[in-house]
PDB file of N, CA, C and O in Angstrom:
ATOM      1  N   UNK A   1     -14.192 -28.019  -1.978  1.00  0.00           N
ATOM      2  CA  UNK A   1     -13.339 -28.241  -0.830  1.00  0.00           C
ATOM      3  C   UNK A   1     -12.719 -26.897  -0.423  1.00  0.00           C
ATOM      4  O   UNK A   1     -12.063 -26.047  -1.025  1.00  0.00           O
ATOM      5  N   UNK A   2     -13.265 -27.056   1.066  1.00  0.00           N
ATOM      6  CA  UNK A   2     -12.217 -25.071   1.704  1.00  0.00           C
ATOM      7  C   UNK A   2     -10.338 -25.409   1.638  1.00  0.00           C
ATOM      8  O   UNK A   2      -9.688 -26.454   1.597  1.00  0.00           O
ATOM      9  N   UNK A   3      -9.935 -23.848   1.656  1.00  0.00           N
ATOM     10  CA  UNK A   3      -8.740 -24.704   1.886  1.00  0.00           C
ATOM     11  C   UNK A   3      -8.703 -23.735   3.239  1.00  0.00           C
ATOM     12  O   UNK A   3      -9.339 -22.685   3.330  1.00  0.00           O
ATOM     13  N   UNK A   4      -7.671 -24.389   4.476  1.00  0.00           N
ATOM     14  CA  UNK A   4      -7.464 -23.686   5.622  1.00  0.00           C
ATOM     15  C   UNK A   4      -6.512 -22.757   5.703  1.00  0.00           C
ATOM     16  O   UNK A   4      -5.383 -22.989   5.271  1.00  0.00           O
ATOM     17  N   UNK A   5      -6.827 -21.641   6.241  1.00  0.00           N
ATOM     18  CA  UNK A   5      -5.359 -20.798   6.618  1.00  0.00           C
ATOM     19  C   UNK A   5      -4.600 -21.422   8.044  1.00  0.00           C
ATOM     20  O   UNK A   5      -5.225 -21.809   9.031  1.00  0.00           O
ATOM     21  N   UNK A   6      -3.209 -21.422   7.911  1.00  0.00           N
ATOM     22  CA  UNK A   6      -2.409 -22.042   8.823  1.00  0.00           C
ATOM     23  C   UNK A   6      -2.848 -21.396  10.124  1.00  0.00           C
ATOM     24  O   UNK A   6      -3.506 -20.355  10.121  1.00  0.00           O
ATOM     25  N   UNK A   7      -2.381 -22.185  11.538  1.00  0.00           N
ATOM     26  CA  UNK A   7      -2.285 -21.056  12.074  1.00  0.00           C
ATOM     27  C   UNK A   7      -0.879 -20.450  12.695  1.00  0.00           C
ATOM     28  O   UNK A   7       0.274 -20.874  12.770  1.00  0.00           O
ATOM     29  N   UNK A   8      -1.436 -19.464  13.026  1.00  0.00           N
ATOM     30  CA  UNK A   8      -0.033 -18.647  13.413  1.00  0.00           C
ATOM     31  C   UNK A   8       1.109 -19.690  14.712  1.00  0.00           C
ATOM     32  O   UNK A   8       0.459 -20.405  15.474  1.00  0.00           O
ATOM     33  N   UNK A   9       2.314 -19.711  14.842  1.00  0.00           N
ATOM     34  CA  UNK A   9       2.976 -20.226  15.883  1.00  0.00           C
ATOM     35  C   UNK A   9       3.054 -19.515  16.651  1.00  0.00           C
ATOM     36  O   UNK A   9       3.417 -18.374  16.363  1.00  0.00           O
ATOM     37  N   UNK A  10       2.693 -19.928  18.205  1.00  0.00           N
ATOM     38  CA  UNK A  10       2.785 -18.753  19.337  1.00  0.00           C
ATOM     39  C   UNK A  10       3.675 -19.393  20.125  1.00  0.00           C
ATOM     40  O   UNK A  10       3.758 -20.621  20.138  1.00  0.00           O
ATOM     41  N   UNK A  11       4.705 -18.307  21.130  1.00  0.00           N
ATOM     42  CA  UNK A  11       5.059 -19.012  22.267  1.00  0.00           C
ATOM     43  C   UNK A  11       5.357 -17.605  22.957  1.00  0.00           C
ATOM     44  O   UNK A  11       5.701 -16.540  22.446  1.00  0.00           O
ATOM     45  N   UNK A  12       5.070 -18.010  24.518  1.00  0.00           N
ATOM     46  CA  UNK A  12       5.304 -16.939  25.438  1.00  0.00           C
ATOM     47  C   UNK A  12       6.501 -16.762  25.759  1.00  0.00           C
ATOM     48  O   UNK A  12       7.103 -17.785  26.084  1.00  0.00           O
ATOM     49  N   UNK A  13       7.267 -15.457  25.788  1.00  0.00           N
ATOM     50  CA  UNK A  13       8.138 -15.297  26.410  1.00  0.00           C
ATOM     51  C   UNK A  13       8.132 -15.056  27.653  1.00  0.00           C
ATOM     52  O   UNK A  13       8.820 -15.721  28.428  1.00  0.00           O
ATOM     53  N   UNK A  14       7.376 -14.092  28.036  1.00  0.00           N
ATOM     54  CA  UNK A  14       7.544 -13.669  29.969  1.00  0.00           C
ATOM     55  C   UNK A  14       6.036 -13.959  30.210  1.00  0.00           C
ATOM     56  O   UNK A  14       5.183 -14.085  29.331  1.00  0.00           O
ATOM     57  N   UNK A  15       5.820 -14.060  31.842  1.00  0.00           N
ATOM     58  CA  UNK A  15       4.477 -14.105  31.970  1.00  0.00           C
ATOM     59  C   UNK A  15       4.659 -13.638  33.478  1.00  0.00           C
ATOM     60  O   UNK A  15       5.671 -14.010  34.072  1.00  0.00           O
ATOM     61  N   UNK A  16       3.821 -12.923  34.054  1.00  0.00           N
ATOM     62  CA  UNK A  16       3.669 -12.522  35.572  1.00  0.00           C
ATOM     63  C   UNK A  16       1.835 -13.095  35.857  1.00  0.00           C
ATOM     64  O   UNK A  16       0.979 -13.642  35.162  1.00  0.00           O
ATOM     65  N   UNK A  17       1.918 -12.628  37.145  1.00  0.00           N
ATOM     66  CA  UNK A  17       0.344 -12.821  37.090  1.00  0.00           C
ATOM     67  C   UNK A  17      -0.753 -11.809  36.737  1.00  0.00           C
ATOM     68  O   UNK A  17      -1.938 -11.961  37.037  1.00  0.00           O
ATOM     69  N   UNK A  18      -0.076 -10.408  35.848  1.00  0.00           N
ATOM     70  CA  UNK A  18      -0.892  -9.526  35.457  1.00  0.00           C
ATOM     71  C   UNK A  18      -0.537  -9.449  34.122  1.00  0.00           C
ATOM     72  O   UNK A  18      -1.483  -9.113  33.411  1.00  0.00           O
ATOM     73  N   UNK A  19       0.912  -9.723  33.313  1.00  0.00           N
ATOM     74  CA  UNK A  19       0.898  -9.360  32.362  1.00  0.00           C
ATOM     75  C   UNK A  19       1.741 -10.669  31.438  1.00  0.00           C
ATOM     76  O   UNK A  19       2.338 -11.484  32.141  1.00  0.00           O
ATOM     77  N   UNK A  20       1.791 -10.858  30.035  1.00  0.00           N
ATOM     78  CA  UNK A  20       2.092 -11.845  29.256  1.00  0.00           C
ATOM     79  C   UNK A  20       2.968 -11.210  28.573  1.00  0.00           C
ATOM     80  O   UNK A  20       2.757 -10.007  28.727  1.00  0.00           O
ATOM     81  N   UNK A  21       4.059 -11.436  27.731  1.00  0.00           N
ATOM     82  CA  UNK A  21       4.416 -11.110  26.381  1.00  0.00           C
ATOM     83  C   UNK A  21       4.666 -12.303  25.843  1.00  0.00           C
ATOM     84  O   UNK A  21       5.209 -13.243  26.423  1.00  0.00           O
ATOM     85  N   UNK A  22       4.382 -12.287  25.033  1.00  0.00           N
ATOM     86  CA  UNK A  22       4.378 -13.570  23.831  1.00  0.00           C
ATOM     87  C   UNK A  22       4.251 -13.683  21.979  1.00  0.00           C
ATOM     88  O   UNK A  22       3.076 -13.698  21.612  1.00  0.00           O
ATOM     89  N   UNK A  23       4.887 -13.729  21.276  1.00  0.00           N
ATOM     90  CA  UNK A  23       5.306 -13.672  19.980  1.00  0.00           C
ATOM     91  C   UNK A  23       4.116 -14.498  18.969  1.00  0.00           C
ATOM     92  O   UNK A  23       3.134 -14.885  19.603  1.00  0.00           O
ATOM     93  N   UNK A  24       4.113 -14.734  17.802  1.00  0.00           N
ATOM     94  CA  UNK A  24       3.592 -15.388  17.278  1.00  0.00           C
ATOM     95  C   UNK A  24       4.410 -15.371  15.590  1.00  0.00           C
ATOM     96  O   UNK A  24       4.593 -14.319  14.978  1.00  0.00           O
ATOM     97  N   UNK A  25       4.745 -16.500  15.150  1.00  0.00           N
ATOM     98  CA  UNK A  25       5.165 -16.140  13.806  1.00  0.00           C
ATOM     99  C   UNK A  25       3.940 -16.864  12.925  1.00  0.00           C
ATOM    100  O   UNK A  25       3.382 -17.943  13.121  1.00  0.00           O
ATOM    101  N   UNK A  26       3.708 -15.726  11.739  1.00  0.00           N
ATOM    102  CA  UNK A  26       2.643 -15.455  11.280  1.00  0.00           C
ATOM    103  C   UNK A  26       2.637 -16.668  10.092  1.00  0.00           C
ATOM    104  O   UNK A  26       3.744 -17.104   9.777  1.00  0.00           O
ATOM    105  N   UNK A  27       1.603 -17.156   9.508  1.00  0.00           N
ATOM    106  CA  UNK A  27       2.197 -17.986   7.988  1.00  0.00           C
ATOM    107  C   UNK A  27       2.505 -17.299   7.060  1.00  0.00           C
ATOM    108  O   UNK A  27       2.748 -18.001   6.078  1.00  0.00           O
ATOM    109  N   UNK A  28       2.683 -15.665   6.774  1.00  0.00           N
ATOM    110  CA  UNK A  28       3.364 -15.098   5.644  1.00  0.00           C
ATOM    111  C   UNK A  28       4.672 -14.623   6.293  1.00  0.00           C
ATOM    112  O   UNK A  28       5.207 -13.670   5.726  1.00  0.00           O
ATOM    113  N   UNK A  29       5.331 -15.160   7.471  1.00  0.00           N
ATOM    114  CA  UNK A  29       6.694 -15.270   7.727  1.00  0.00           C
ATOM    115  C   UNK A  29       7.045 -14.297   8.340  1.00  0.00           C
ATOM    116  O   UNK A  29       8.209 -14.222   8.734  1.00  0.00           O
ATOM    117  N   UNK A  30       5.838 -12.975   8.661  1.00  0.00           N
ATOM    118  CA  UNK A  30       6.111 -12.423   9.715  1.00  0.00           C
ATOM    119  C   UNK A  30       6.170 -12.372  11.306  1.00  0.00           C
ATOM    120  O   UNK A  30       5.361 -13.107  11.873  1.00  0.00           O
ATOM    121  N   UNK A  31       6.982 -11.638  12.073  1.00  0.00           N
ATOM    122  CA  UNK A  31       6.874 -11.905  12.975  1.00  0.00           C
ATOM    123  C   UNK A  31       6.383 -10.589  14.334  1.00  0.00           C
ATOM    124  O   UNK A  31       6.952  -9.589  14.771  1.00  0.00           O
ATOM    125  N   UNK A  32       5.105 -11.245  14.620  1.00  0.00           N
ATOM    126  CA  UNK A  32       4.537 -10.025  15.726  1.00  0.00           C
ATOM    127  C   UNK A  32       4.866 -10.482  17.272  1.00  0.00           C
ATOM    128  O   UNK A  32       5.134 -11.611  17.681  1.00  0.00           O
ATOM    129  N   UNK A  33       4.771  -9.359  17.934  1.00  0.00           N
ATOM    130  CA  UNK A  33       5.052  -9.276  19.126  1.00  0.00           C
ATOM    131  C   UNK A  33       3.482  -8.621  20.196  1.00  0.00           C
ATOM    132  O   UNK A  33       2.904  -7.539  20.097  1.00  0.00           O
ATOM    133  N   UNK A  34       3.252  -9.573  20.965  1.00  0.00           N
ATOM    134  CA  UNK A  34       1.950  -9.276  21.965  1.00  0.00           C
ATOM    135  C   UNK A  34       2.225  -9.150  23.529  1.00  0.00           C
ATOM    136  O   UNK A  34       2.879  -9.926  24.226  1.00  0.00           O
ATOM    137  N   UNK A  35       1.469  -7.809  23.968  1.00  0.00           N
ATOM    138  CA  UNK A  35       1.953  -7.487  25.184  1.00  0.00           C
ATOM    139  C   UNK A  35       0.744  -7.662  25.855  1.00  0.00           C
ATOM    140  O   UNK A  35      -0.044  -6.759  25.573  1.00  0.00           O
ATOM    141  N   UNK A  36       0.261  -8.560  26.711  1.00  0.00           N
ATOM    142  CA  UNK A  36      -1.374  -8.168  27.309  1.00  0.00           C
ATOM    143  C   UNK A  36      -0.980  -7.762  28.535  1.00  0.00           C
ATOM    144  O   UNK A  36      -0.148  -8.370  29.207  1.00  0.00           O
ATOM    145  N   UNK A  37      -1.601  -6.636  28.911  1.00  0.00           N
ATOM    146  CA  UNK A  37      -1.550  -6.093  30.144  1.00  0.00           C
ATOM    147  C   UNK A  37      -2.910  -6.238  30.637  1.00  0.00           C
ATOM    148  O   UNK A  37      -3.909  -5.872  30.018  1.00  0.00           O
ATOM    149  N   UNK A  38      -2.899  -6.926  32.061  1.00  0.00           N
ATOM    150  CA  UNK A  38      -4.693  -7.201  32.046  1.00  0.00           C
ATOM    151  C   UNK A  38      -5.674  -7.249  31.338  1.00  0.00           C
ATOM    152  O   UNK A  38      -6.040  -8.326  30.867  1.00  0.00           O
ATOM    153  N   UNK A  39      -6.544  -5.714  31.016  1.00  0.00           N
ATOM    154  CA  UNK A  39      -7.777  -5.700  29.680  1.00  0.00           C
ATOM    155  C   UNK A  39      -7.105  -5.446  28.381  1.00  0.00           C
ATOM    156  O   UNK A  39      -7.812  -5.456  27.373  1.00  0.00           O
ATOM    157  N   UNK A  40      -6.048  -5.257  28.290  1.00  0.00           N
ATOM    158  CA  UNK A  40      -5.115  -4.463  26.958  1.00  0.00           C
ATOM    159  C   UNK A  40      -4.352  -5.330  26.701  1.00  0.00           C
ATOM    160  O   UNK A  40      -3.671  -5.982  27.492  1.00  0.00           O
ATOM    161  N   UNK A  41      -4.408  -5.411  25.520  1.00  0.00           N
ATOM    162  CA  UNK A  41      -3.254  -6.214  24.394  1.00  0.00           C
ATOM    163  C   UNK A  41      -2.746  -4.979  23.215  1.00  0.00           C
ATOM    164  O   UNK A  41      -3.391  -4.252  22.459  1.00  0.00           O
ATOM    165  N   UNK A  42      -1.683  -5.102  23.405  1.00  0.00           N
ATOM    166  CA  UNK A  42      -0.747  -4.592  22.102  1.00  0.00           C
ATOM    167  C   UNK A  42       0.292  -5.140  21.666  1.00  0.00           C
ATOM    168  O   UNK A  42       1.336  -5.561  22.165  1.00  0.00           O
ATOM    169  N   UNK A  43      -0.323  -5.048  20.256  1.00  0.00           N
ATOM    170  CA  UNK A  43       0.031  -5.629  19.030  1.00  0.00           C
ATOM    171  C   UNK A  43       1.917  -5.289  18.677  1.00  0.00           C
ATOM    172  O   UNK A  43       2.039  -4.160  19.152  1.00  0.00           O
ATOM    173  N   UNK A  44       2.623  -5.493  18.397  1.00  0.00           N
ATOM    174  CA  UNK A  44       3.869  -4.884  17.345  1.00  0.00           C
ATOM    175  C   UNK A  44       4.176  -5.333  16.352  1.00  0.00           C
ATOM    176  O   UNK A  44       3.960  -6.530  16.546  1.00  0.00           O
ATOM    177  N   UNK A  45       4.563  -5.233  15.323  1.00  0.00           N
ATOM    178  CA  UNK A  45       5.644  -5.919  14.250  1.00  0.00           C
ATOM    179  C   UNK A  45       6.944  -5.544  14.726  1.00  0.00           C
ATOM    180  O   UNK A  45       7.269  -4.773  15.629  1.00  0.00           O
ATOM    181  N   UNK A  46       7.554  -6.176  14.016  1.00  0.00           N
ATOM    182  CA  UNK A  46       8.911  -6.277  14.607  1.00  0.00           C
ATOM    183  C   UNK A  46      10.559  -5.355  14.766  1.00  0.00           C
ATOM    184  O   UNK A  46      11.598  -5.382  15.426  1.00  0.00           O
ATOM    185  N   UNK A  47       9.966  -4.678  13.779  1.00  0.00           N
ATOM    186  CA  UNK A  47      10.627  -2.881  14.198  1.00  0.00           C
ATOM    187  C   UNK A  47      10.131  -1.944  14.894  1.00  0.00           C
ATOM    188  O   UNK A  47      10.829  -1.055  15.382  1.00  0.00           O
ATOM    189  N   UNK A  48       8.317  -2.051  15.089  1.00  0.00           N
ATOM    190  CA  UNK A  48       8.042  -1.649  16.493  1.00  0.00           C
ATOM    191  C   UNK A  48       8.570  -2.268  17.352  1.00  0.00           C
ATOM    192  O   UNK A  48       8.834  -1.434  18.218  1.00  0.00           O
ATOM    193  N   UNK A  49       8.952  -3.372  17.722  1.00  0.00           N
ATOM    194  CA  UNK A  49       9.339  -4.598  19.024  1.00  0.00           C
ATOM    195  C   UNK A  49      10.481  -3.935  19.481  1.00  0.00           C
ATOM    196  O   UNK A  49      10.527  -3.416  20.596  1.00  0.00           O
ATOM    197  N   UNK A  50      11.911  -3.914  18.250  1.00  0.00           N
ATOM    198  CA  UNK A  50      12.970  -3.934  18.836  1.00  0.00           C
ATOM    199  C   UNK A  50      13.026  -2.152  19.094  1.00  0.00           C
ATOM    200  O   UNK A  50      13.933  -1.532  19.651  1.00  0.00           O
ATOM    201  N   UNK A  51      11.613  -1.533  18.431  1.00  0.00           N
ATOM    202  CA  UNK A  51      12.143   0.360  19.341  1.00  0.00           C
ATOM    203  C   UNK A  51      11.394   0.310  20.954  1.00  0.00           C
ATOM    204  O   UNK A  51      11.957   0.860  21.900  1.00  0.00           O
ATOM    205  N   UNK A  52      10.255  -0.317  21.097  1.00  0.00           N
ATOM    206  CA  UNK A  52      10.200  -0.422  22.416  1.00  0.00           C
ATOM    207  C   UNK A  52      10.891  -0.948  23.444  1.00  0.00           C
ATOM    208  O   UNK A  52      10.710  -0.538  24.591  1.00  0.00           O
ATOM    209  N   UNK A  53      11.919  -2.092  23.102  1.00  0.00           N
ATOM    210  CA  UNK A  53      12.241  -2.651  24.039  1.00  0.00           C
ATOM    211  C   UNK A  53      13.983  -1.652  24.214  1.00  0.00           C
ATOM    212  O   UNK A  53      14.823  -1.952  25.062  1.00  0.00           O
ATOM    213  N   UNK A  54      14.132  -0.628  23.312  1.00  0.00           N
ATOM    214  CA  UNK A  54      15.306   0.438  23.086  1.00  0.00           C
ATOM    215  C   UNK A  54      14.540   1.285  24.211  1.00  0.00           C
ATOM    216  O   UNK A  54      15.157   1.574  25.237  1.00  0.00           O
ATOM    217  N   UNK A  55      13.283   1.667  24.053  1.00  0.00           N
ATOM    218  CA  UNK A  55      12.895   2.603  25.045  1.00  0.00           C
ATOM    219  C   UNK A  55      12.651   1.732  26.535  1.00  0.00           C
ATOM    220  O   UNK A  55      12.975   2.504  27.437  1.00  0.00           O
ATOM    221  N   UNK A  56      12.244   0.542  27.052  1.00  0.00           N
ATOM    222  CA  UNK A  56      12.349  -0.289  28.064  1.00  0.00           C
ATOM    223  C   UNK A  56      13.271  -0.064  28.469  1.00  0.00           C
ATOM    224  O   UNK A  56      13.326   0.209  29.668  1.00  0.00           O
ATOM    225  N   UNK A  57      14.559  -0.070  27.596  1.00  0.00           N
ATOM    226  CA  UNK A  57      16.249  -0.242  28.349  1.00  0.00           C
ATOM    227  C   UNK A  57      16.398   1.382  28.988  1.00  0.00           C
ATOM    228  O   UNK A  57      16.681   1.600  30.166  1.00  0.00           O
ATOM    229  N   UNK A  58      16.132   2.524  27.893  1.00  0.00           N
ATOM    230  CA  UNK A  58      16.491   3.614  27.886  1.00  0.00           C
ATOM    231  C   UNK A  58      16.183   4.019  29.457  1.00  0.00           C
ATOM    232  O   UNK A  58      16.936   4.727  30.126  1.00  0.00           O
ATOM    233  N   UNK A  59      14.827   3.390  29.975  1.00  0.00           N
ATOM    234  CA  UNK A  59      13.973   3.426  31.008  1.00  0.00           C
ATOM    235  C   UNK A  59      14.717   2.755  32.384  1.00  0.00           C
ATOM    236  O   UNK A  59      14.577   3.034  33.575  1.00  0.00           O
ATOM    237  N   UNK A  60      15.326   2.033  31.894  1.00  0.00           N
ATOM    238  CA  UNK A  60      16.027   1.419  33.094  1.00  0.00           C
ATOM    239  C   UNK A  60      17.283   2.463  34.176  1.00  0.00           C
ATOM    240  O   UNK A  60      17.841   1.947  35.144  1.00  0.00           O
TER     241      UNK A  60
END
């Protein structure tokens, strides 16, 4: 008998009609952050997350 890996929980936070961000918490309790920009997706963990969104603000 296989056993299954969980799957990850996703939910979107923002969405436009070009770009997504949306989270996923992982089954070893981490938590990543996904940015798809049209053909591109990038990945973060979650001390990457909260320095980009320091540089987003910085940007404002």
């Amino acid at each position: 008998m296989s056993e299954t890996t969980p799957e990850p929980k996703t939910e979107t936070m923002a969405e436009t009609d070009s770009y997504t961000a949306w989270k996923a918490e992982e089954p070893d309790g981490e938590t990543t952050y996904h940015l798809e920009l049209n053909n591109v997706t990038v990945h973060f963990f979650k001390e990457e997350w909260d320095e980009f969104l320091e540089l987003i603000h910085i940007l404002k």
